[in-house]
C-alpha positions as CSV (number, residue, x, y, z in Angstrom):
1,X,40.1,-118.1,151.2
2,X,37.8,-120.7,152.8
3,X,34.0,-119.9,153.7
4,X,33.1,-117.8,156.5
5,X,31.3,-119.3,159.3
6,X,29.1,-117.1,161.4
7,X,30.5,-115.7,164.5
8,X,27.2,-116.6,166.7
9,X,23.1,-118.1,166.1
10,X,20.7,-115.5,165.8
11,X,19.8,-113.7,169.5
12,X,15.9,-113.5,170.5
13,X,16.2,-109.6,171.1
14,X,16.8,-109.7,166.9
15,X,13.8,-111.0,166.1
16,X,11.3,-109.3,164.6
17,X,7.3,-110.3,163.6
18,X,6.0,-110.4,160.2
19,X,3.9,-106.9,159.3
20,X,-0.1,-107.0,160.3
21,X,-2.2,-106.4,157.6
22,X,-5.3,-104.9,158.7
23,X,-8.5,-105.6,156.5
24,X,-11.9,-104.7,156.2
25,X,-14.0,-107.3,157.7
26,X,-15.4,-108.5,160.9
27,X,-13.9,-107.6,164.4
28,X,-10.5,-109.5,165.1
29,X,-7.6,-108.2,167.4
30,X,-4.8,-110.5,168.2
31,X,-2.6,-109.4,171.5
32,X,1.0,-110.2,171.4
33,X,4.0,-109.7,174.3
34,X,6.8,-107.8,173.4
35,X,9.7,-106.9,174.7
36,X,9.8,-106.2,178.4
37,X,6.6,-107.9,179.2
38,X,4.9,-105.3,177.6
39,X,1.4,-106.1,175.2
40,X,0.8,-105.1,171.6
41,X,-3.0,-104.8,170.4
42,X,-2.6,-105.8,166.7
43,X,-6.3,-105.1,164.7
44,X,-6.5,-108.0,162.2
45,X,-9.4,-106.9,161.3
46,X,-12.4,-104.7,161.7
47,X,-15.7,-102.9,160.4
48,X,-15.6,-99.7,162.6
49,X,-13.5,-96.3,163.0
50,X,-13.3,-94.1,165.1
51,X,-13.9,-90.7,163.0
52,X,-12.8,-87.0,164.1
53,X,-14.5,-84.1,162.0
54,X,-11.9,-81.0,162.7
55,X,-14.4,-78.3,161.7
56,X,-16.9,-79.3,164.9
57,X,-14.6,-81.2,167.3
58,X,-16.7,-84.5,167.8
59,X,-15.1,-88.1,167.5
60,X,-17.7,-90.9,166.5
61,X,-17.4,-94.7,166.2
62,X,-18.6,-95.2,162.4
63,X,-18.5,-98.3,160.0
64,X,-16.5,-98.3,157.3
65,X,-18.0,-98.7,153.6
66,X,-14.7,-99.3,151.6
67,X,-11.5,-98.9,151.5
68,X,-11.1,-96.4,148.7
69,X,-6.8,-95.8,148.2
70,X,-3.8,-97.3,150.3
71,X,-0.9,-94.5,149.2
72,X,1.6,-96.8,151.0
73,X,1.8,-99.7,148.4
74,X,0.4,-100.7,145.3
75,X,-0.2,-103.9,146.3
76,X,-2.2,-103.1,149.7
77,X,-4.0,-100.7,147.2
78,X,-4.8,-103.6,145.2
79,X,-5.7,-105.9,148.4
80,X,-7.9,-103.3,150.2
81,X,-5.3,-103.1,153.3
82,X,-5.9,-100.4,156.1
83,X,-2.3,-98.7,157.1
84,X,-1.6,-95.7,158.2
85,X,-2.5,-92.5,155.5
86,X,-5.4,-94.8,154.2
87,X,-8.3,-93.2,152.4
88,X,-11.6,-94.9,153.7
89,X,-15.0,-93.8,153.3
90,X,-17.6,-93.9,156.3
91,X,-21.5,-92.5,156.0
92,X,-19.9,-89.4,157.3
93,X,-17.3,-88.9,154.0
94,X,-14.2,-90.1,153.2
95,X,-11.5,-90.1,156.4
96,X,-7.6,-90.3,156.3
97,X,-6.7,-92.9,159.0
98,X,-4.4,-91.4,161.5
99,X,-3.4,-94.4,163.6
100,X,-1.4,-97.6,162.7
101,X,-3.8,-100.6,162.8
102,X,-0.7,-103.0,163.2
103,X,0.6,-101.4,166.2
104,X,-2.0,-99.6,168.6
105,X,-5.2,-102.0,168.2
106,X,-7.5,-99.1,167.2
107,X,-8.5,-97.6,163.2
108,X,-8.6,-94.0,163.9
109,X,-9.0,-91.2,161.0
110,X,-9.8,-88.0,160.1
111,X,-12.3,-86.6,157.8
112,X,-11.2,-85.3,155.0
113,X,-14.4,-84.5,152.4
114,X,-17.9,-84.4,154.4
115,X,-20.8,-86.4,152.5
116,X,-22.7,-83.7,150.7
């Protein structure tokens, strides 16, 4: 009935990294090594996105105005935090962003609702 020690420390192929919270503000990217050698753009923070409009085909770089909803957390809502499913609005309307900030380097979206 004694305490339980643990069987072994904790392994480096365990650890994880604390989430990347993209925000709206000027340019910063931070690269980090992963597993395998292998390099992970993380975009701490940035002013631009990359917008697709579905109804003509054509991709532009655009700034982003706001963020206006986070759908992933209240919190992030709250904080103004880009994710993945994000609702931002750019001079062209408001976008969905399509990529994940944290884990390919790049804010790209969507357009949802064109600026009338």
């Amino acid at each position: 009935g004694g305490r339980k020690k643990p069987y072994r420390k904790k392994r480096a192929f365990e650890r994880g990294s604390f989430p990347t919270e993209t925000m709206l503000g000027e340019t910063k990217r931070k690269i980090e090594r992963r597993r395998g050698g292998n390099i992970k753009v993380r975009v701490l923070s940035d002013t631009y996105a990359c917008v697709s409009d579905p109804s003509t085909g054509q991709t532009k770089k655009v700034e982003i105005v706001r963020v206006v909803k986070n759908p992933a957390n209240v919190d992030y809502d709250r904080r103004g935090v880009i994710t993945k499913g994000t609702i931002i609005e750019t001079p062209m309307g408001l976008a969905k962003v399509t990529s994940r900030p944290g884990q390919n380097g790049v804010i790209n979206a969507v357009l949802i609702k064109e600026k009338a």
